[in-house]
C-alpha positions as CSV (number, residue, x, y, z in Angstrom):
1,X,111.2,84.1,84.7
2,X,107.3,83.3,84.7
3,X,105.4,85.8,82.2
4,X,102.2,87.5,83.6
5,X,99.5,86.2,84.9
6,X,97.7,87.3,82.0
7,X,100.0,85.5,79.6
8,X,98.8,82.3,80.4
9,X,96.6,80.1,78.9
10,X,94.4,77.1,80.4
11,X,94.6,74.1,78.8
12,X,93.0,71.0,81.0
13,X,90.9,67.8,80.4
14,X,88.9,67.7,83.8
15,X,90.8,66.2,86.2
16,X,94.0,68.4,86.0
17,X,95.3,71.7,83.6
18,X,98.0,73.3,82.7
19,X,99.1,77.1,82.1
20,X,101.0,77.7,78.7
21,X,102.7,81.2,78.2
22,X,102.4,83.4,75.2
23,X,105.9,81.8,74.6
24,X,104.9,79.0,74.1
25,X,106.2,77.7,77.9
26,X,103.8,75.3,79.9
27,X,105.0,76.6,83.2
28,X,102.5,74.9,85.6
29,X,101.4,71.3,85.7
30,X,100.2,69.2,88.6
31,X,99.5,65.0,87.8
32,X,97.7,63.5,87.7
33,X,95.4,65.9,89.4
34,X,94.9,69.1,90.1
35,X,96.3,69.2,93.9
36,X,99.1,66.9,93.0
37,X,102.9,67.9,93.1
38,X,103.6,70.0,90.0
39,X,105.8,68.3,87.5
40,X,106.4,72.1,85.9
41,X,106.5,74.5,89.0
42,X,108.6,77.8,86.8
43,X,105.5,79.3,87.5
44,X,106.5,79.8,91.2
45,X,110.0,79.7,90.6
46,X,112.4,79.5,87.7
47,X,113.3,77.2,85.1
48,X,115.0,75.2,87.5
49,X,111.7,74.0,88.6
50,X,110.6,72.5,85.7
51,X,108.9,73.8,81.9
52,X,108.3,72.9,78.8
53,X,108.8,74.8,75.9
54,X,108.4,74.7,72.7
55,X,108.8,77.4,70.1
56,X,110.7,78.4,67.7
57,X,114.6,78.1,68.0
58,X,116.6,81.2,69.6
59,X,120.0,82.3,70.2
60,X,121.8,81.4,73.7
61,X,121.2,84.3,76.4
62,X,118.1,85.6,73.8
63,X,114.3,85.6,75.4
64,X,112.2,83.2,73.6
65,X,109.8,85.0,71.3
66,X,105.8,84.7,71.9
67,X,103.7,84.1,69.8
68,X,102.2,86.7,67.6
69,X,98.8,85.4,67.8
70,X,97.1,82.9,69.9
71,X,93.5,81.6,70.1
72,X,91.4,78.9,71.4
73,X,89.8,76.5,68.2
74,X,86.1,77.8,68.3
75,X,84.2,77.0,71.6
76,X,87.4,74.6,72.7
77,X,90.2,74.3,75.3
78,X,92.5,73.4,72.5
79,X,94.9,76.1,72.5
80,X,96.7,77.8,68.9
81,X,99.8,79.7,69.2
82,X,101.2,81.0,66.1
83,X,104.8,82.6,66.0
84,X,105.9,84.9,62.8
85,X,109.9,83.9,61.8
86,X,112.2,85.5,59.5
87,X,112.4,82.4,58.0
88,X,108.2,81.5,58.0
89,X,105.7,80.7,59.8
90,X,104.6,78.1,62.4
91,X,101.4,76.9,64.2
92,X,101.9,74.9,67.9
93,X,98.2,73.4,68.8
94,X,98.4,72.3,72.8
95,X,95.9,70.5,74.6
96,X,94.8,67.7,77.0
97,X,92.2,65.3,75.8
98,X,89.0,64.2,78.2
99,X,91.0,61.1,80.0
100,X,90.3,58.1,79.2
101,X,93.3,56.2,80.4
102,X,97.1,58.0,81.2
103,X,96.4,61.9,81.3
104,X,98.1,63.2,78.6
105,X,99.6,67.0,77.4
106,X,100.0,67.1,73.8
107,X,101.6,69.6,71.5
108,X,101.6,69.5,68.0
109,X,103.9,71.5,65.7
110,X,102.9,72.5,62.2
111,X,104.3,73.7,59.7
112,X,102.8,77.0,58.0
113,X,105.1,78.9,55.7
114,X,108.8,79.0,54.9
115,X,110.8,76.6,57.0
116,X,111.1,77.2,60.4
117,X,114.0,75.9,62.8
118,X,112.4,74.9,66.3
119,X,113.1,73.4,69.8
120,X,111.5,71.4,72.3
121,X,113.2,72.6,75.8
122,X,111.6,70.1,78.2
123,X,112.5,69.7,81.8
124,X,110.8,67.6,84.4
125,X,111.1,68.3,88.2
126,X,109.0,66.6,90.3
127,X,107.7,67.3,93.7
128,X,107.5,71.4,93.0
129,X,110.7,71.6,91.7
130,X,112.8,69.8,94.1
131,X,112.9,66.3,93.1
132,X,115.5,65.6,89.6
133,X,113.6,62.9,88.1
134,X,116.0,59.9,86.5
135,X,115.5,60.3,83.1
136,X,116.0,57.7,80.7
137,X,115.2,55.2,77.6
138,X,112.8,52.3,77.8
139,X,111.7,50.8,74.7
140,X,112.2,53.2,72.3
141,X,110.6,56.0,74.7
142,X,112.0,58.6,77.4
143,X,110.9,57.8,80.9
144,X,111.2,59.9,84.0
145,X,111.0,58.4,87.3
146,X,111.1,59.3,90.7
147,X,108.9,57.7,93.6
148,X,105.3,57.0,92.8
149,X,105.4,58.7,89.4
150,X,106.7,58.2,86.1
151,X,106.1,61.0,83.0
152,X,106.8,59.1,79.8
153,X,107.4,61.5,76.7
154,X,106.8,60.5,73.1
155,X,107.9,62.1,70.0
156,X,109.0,60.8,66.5
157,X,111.7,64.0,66.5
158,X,115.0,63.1,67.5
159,X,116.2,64.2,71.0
160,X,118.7,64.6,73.3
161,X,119.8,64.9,76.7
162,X,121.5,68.0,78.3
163,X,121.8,69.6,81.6
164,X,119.3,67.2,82.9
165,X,117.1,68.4,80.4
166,X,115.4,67.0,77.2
167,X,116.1,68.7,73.8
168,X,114.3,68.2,70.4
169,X,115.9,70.5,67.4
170,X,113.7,69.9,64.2
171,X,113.0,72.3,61.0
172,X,109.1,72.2,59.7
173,X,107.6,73.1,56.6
174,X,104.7,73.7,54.6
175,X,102.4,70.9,56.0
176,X,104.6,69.2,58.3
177,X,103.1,68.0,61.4
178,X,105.8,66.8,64.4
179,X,103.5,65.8,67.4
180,X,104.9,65.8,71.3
181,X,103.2,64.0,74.2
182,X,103.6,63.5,77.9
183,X,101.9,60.8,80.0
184,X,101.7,60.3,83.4
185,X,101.4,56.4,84.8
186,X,102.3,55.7,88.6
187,X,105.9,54.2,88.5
188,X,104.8,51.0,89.6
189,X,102.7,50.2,86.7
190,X,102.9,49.1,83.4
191,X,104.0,51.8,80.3
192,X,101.3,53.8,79.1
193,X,99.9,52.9,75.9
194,X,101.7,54.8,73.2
195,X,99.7,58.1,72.4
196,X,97.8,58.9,68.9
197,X,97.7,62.3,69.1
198,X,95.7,63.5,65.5
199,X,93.1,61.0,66.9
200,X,92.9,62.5,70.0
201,X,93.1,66.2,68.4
202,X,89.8,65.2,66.8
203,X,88.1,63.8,69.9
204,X,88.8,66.7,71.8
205,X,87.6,69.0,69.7
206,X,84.2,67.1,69.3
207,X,83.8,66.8,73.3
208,X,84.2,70.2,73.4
209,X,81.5,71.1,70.2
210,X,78.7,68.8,72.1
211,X,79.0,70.3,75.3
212,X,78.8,73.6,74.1
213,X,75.6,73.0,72.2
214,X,74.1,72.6,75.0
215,X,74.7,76.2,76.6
216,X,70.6,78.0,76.7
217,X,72.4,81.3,76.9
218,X,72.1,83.4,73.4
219,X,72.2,87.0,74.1
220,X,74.6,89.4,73.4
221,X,77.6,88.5,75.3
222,X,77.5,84.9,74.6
223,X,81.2,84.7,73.8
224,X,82.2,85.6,77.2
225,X,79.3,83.7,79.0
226,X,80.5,80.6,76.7
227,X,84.1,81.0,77.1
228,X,83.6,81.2,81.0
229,X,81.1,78.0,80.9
230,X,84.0,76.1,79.3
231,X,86.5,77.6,82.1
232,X,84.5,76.3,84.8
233,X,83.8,72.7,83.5
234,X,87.6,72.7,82.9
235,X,87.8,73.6,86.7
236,X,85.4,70.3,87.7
237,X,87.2,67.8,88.7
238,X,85.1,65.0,86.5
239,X,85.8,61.4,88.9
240,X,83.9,63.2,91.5
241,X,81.8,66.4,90.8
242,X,84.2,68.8,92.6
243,X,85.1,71.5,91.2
244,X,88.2,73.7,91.9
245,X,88.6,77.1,92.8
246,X,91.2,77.9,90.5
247,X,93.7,75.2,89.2
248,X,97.0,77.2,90.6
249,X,98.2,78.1,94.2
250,X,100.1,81.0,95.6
251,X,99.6,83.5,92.7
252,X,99.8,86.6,95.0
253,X,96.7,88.5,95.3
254,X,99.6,91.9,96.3
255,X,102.7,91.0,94.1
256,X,106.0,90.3,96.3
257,X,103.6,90.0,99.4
258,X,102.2,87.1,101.9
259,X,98.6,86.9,100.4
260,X,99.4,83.7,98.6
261,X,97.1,80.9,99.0
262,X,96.5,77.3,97.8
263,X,92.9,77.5,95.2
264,X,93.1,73.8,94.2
265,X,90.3,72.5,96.5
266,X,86.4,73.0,96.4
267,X,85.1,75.8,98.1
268,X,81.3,75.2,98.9
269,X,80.8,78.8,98.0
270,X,82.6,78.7,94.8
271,X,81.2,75.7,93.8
272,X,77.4,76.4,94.7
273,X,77.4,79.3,92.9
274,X,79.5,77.3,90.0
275,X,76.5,75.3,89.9
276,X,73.8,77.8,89.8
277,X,75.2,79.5,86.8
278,X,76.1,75.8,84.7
279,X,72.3,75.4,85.7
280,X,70.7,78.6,84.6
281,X,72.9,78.1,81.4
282,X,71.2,74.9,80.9
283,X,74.1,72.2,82.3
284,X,72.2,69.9,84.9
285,X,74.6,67.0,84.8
286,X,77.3,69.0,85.8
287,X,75.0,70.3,88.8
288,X,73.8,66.9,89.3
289,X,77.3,65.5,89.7
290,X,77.9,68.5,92.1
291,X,75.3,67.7,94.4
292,X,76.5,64.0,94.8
293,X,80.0,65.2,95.5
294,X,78.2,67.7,98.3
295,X,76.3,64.8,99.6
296,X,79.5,62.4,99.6
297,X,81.5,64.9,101.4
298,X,78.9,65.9,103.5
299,X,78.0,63.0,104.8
300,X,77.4,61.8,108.7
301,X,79.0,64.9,110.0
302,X,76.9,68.3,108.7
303,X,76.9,69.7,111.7
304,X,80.5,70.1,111.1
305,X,80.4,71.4,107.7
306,X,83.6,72.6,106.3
307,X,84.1,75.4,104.1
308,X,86.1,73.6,101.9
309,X,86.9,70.1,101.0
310,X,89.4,68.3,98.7
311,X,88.2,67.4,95.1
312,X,87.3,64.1,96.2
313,X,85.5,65.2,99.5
314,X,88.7,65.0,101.6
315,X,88.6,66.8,104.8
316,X,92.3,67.1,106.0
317,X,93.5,70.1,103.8
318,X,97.0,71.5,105.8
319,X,98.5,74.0,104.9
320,X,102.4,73.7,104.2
321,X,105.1,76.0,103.0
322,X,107.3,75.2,99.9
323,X,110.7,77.4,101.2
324,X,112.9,76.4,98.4
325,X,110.1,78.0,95.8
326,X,111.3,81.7,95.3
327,X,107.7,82.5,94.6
328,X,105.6,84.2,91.7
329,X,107.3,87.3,91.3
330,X,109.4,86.7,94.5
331,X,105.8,86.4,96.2
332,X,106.6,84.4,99.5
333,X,105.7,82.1,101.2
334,X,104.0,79.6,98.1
335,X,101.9,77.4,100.1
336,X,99.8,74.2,99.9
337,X,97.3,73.1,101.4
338,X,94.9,75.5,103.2
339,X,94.5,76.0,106.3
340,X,91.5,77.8,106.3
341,X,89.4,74.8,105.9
342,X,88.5,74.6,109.5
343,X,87.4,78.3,110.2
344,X,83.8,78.7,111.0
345,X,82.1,80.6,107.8
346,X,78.7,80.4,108.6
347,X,77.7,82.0,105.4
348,X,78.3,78.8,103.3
349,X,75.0,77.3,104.8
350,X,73.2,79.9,102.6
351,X,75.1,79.3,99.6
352,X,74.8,75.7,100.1
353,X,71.0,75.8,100.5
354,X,70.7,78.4,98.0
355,X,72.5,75.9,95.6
356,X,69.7,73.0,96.7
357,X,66.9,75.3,96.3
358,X,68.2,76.1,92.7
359,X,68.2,73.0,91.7
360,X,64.6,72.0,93.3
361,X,63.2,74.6,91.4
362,X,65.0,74.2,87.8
363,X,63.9,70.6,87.8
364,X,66.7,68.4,88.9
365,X,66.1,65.4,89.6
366,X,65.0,64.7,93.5
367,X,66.7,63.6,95.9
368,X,65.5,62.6,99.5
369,X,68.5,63.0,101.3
370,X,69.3,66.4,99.7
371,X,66.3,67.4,101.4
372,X,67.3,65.5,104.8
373,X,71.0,67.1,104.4
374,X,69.1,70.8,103.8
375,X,67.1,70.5,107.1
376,X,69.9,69.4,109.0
377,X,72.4,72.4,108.2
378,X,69.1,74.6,109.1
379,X,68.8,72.6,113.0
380,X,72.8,73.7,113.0
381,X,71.9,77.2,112.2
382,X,69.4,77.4,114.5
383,X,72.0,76.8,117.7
384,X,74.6,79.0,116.1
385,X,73.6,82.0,113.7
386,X,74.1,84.0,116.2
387,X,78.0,83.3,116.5
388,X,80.8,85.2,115.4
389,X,82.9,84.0,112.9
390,X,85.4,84.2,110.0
391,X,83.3,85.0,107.3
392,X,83.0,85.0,103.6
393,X,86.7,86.3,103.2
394,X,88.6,83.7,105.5
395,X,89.9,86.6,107.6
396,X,92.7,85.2,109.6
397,X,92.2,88.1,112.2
398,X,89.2,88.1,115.2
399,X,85.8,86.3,114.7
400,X,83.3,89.1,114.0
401,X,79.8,89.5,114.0
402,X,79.9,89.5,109.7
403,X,76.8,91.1,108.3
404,X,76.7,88.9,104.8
405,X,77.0,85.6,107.2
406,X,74.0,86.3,109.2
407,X,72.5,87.7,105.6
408,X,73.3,84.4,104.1
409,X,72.3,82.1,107.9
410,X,68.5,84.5,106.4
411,X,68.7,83.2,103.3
412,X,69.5,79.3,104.5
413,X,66.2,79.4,106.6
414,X,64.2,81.0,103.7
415,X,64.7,78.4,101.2
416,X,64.3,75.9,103.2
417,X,61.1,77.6,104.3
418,X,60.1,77.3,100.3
419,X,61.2,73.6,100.3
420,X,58.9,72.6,102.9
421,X,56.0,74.7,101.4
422,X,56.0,73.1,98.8
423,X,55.6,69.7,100.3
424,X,58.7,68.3,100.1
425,X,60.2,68.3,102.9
426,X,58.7,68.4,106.6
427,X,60.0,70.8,109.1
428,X,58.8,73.1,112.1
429,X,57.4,75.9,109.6
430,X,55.9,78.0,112.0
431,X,59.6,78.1,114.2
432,X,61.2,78.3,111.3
433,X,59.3,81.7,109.8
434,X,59.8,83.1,113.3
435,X,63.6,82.1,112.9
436,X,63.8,84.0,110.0
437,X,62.1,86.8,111.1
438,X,64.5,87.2,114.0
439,X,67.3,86.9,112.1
440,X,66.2,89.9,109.0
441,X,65.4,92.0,112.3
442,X,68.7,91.2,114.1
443,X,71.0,92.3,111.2
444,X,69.1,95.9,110.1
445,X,69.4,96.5,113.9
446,X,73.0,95.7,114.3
447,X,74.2,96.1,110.8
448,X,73.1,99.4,109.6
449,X,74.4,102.8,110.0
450,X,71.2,104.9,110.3
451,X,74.0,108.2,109.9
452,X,75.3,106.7,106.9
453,X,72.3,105.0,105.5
454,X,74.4,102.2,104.8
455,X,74.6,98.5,105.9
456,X,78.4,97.9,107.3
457,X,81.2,95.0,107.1
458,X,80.2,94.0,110.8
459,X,77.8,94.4,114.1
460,X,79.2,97.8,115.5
461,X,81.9,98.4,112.5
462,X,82.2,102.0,110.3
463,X,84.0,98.9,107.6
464,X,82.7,98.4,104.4
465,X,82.4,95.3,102.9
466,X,81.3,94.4,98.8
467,X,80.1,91.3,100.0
468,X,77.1,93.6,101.3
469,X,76.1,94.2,97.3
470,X,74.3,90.4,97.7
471,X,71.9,91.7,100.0
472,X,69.3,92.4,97.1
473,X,70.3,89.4,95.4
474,X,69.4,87.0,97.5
475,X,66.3,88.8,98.2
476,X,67.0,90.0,101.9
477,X,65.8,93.4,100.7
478,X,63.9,94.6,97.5
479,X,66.7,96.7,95.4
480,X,64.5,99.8,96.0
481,X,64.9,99.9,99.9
482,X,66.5,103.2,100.8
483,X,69.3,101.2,102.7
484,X,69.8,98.9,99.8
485,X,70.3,102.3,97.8
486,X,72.6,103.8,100.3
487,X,74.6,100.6,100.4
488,X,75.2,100.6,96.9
489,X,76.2,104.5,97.0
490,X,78.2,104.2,100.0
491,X,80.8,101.5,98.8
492,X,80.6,103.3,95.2
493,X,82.3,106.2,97.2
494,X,84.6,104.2,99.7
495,X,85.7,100.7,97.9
496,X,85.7,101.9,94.5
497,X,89.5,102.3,92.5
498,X,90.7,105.2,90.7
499,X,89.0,103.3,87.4
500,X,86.2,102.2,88.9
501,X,86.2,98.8,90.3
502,X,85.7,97.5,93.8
503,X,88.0,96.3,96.5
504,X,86.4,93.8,99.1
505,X,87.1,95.5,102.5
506,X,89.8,98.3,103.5
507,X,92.9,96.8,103.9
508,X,96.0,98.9,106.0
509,X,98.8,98.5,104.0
510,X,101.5,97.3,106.3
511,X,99.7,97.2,109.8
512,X,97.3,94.0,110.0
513,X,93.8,94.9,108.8
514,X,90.4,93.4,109.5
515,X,91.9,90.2,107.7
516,X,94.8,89.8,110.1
517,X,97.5,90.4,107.1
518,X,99.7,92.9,106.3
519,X,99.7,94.5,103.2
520,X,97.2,95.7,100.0
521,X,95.6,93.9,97.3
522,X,93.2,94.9,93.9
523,X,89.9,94.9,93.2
524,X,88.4,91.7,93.8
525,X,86.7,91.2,90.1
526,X,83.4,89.3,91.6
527,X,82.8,92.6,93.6
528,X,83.2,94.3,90.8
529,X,80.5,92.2,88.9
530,X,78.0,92.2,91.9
531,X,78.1,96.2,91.4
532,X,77.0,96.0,87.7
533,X,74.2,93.1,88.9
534,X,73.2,96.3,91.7
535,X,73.3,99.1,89.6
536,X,70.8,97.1,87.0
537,X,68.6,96.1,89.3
538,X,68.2,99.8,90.8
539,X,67.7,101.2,87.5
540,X,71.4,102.0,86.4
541,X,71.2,100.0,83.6
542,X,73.7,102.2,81.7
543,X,75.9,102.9,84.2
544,X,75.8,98.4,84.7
545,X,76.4,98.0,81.3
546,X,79.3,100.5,81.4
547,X,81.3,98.8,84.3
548,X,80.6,95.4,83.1
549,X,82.0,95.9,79.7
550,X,85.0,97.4,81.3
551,X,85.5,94.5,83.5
552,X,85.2,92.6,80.1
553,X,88.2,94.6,79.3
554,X,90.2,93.1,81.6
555,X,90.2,89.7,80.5
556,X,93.2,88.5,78.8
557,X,93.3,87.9,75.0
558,X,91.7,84.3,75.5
559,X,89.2,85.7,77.4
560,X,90.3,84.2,81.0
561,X,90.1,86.3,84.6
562,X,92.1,86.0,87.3
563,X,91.0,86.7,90.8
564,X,91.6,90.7,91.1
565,X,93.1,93.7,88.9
566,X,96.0,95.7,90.5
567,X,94.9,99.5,89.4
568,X,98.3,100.4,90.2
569,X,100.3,98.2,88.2
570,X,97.2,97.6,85.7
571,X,97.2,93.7,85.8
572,X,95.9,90.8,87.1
573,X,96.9,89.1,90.6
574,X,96.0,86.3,92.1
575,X,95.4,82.7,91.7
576,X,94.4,81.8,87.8
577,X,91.6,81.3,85.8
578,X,89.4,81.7,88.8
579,X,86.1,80.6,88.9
580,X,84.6,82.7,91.3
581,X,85.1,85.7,88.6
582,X,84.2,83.4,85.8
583,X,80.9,82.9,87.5
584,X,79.3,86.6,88.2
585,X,80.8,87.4,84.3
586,X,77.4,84.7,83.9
587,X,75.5,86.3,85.9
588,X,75.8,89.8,84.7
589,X,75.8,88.7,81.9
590,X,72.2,87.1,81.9
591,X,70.9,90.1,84.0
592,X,71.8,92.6,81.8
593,X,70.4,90.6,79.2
594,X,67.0,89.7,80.9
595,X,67.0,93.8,81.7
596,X,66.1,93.9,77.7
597,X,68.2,96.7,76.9
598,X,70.8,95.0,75.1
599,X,68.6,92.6,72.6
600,X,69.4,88.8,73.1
C-alpha cells in the first residue's frame, strides 16, 4: 500500500522525477519524461504495479521499516535516508543526475555501523502497471523490455529473479558502498553506457551548489524560499522551458473521491507565476527559457490560446481513464491526460501578460515578438472579456461570469498599457485606457455585494471565491479600499477551516457544486498563502506572519507541499510537490520580509 502523500520525497533531474517513501520505496516513476507511462505506478495501485525498494531486510508478511531520519544533502535534490537496525546502521543516498545521455535513478547503499542485512526489491511494470516487461540478461547486465522501452539495471550485488521480480540480498559494513542504477534507453537502440554512479553523486551535488548561489533571496525564511526554488526548477522540464504543475497525476484532492486529475503538463498560470517568483529570486535563465517555450507554443494561433499545453508545447492533451489502477487510496478514476485544456479561462491572458511585463521590467532580455504576442492576446480580449467562462478553477459545471477572470482580462490591458508607455511597443493607447476603464467599472458594478461589502465568486452570485484575495495584488484596488477590506473579512469568516486555512469556493458535498463535481476537498494551500500576502498588506502583519508560519507547518519533513490540507483527516491531498503552493510560500515569504518586521 502507497504511504502518505506526505511520505514522499522528490527526487528528479529536470526532465522527469520520482517519489521515494519514508521506506525507502520509489513508488512513482514516469521515463523518460514526466508525462510518460510510469515504469513504478504502486503509487496509484499496489505493488503489483511496479516499485522499487530498497531498505533494510525484513521478515515475510512484516511492513518494511522507514527510515528513522531522512534529509536532503544541503541545498540538493539528492535524497538521505537513514534506517536504525538491531544489527547497525545504514545510509541509502537516492538521486537522479542532470541528464546528460540515458536518465538515470541511482541509489547508493552505505554502510554506517554494525553490519546490516539488506534487499533490493525491484519490480518493473510498464505502461502504469499493466504491461510485465521481459526481463532478462544481456552482457553481464539485466534488461527489461517491452515495446519502445527498455530499463537496464546495474549493480555489482548479486541478484536474482523471483515472481517476475528482481532481488538483491547483500550485508554492508562500516564503509561499504554497493551502488544500484536504472537507465532508460528506447528498445530500439543501442545499451546505455554503463553508469559511474560516485562520479555522478559528485556532479549532482555541484549542479545543485551553483544554482543555488545564485538565489538573491536572504531573509529570514530562506530555507523554505530555497528549498521551494529547487522544487520548482525540478518541476521545469529543461529540453524546452516548460515547467510542470506537479510531476504526479490523480492524487485525489477528497481521498476515495472523483477529484483526481492529471498535473504533468504546463499550466500558463502555474508557470507564469513560476517564473515571476525564479525572477524576483534572481533566476532569469530559467524565465528566459520560459518565455521561449510560451512563444513556441504560442505560436500562429494566440487567439486560440490554451490554458495548458504539454511540456514541449503540445496541444492535444485527452484525457483517458486507467480502470485497471485501483487508485491512490482507492481514489477512482486515475486519469491521464486532461481534458480541461480546451475550456475558455480567460484569466490566463493576465497571468500571461503579467508574466511579460515582469520580465520587461526586471531586465530580461527583449524580445520583439513577446511584445507582438502581448498585443495580440490584448486585440483577443478586446472581442471577448466580456464572455463567460470556466475560470481560474477549471469548473466542469456552467460558464459564469468569474469575477478574478474579468479582474485578471483588467490586469492584461494594464500592462500592456505600461508596455506601450514606455515606448516599446505601439498600440491604440487611448482605446486601450478606455478598455480598461470599462472593464474596472464593469466588475465593482456586477461583482460586489454592496450588503455584504464584499466582492463575490461571480456576476449575480452570494459564492465566495479565494481567488478574489488577488484583487490587491495585482493592483485592481489599493489594499486600503473598504471593499478590498470587506473581501478579505468576508472569506476570513465563510472559506476559512476550523484551523484556519482557506478553501477555494463552497463545495456541496455530494450534490454537484459550482464546479460540476460531487463531493469536498481541503484547503487549497495557495489560498491560504494569498490570505497572509492580504493580511500584510492591510496592516495585519502579525496576524500574516502567524498563518504563514502555520502553513510552514504543514510541509512535510523535507520541506515539500502538496496541493491542499484535509483539516479533517490533518494531511495532505492532492497531486505532489505542487508548484502552485511552492510558489506563494515565495511570495509571502518575500512580502513579509520587505514588510521589515522580521529582519532579512
Amino acid at each position: 500500500m502507497a504511504g502518505r502523500i506526505e511520505d514522499y520525497a522528490l527526487i528528479g533531474d529536470m526532465q522527469t522525477a520520482a517519489l521515494v517513501c519514508r521506506d525507502g520505496t520509489v513508488d512513482w516513476l514516469c521515463l523518460p519524461r514526466f508525462d510518460s507511462h510510469a515504469i513504478f505506478a504502486g503509487l496509484l495501485g499496489t505493488g503489483e504495479h511496479g516499485f522499487w525498494r530498497m531498505g533494510p531486510a525484513y521478515a515475510p508478511g512484516a511492513e518494511p521499516p522507514a527510515a528513522a531520519r531522512r534529509t536532503y544533502r544541503g541545498d540538493s535534490l539528492i535524497l538521505e535516508s537513514e534506517w536504525d537496525t538491531p544489527r547497525g546502521t545504514v545510509r541509502v543516498t537516492d538521486f537522479m543526475p542532470p541528464r546528460d545521455g540515458a536518465p538515470q535513478l541511482i541509489r547508493i547503499v552505505e554502510g554506517v555501523s554494525g553490519r546490516v542485512p539488506m534487499r533490493s526489491e525491484l519490480r518493473m511494470r510498464f505502461s502504469y502497471g499493466r504491461v510485465v516487461p521481459w526481463v532478462h540478461k544481456q552482457e553481464g547486465r539485466t534488461v527489461a523490455v517491452a515495446g519502445p522501452d527498455s530499463v537496464w539495471f546495474d549493480t555489482e550485488a548479486e541478484t536474482y529473479g523471483k515472481a517476475l521480480t528482481t532481488y538483491a540480498d547483500f550485508t554492508v559494513a562500516p564503509g561499504d558502498r554497493i551502488a544500484f542504477t536504472i537507465s532508460w534507453e528506447p528498445s530500439h537502440k543501442e545499451p546505455p553506457a554503463l553508469p559511474e554512479p560516485e562520479q555522478s553523486l559528485v556532479a549532482t551535488e555541484d549542479f545543485w551548489r551553483d544554482w543555488v548561489e545564485h538565489c538573491t533571496y536572504h531573509g529570514p525564511y530562506r530555507e523554505a524560499v530555497v528549498r521551494s526554488l529547487i522544487t520548482l526548477k525540478a518541476l521545469t522540464y529543461a529540453p524546452t522551458g516548460g515547467i510542470v504543475a506537479a510531476p504526479t497525476t490523480s492524487l485525489p484532492e477528497d481521498i476515495g473521491g472523483v477529484r483526481n486529475w492529471d498535473y504533468r503538463y504546463t499550466w500558463l498560470r502555474d508557470a507564469a507565476i513560476t517564473l515571476s517568483s525564479l525572477l524576483r529570486t534572481g533566476y532569469r535563465e530559467e524565465a528566459r527559457a520560459w518565455r521561449e517555450w510560451l512563444l513556441r507554443a504560442v505560436a500562429g494561433d494566440p487567439e486560440n490560446l490554451q490554458i495548458m499545453y504539454g511540456i514541449a508545447g503540445e496541444r492535444e492533451l485527452g484525457e483517458a481513464e486507467l480502470d485497471w489502477l485501483p487508485g491512490y487510496e482507492n481514489s477512482t478514476p486515475v486519469r491521464v491526460g486532461n481534458g480541461a485544456a480546451h475550456q475558455l479561462q480567460l484569466d490566463v491572458y493576465g497571468e500571461v501578460t503579467e508574466a511579460l511585463h515582469l520580465g520587461h521590467m526586471t531586465g530580461l532580455a527583449r524580445n520583439d515578438y513577446a511584445s507582438v504576442l502581448q498585443l495580440k492576446l490584448i486585440r483577443y480580449l478586446e472581442s471577448h472579456w466580456h464572455e463567460p467562462d470556466e475560470g481560474i478553477w477549471e469548473v466542469r459545471g456552467p460558464r459564469r461570469h468569474f469575477v478574478h477572470s474579468k479582474v485578471m482580462a483588467w490586469v492584461a490591458v494594464d500592462r500592456t498599457i505600461k508596455l506601450i508607455e514606455s515606448g516599446d511597443a505601439d498600440g491604440p493607447l487611448e482605446r486601450w485606457k478606455q478598455l480598461r476603464d470599462d472593464i474596472h467599472r464593469d466588475v465593482c458594478e456586477k461583482g460586489y455585494d454592496k450588503e455584504r461589502n464584499t466582492f463575490t465568486q461571480s456576476y449575480g452570485s452570494q459564492a465566495l471565491d479565494a481567488s478574489l484575495l488577488l484583487i490587491p495584488q495585482m493592483g485592481f484596488l489599493p489594499p486600503d479600499d473598504k471593499r478590498v477590506i470587506g473581501t478579505i473579512e468576508a472569506i476570513q469568516r465563510e472559506l476559512s477551516t476550523s484551523d484556519g486555512f482557506i478553501l477555494r469556493y463552497p463545495t456541496d458535498g455530494e450534490d454537484e457544486g459550482v464546479d460540476g463535481l460531487p463531493g469536498d476537498e481541503g484547503a487549497f494551500l495557495a489560498c491560504s498563502f494569498w490570505m497572509a500576502d492580504d493580511l500584510a498588506m492591510i496592516g495585519r502583519v502579525d496576524e500574516a506572519r502567524k498563518l504563514f508560519e502555520k502553513l510552514l507547518s504543514l510541509r512535510n519533513d523535507l520541506g515539500l507541499l502538496a496541493e491542499e490540507w484535509d483539516p479533517r483527516l490533518q494531511r495532505q491531498v492532492g497531486n505532489f510537490p505542487q508548484a502552485f503552493s511552492h510558489v506563494p510560500l515565495i511570495d509571502t515569504a518575500l512580502r513579509l520580509t520587505a514588510s521589515g518586521a522580521y529582519g532579512g
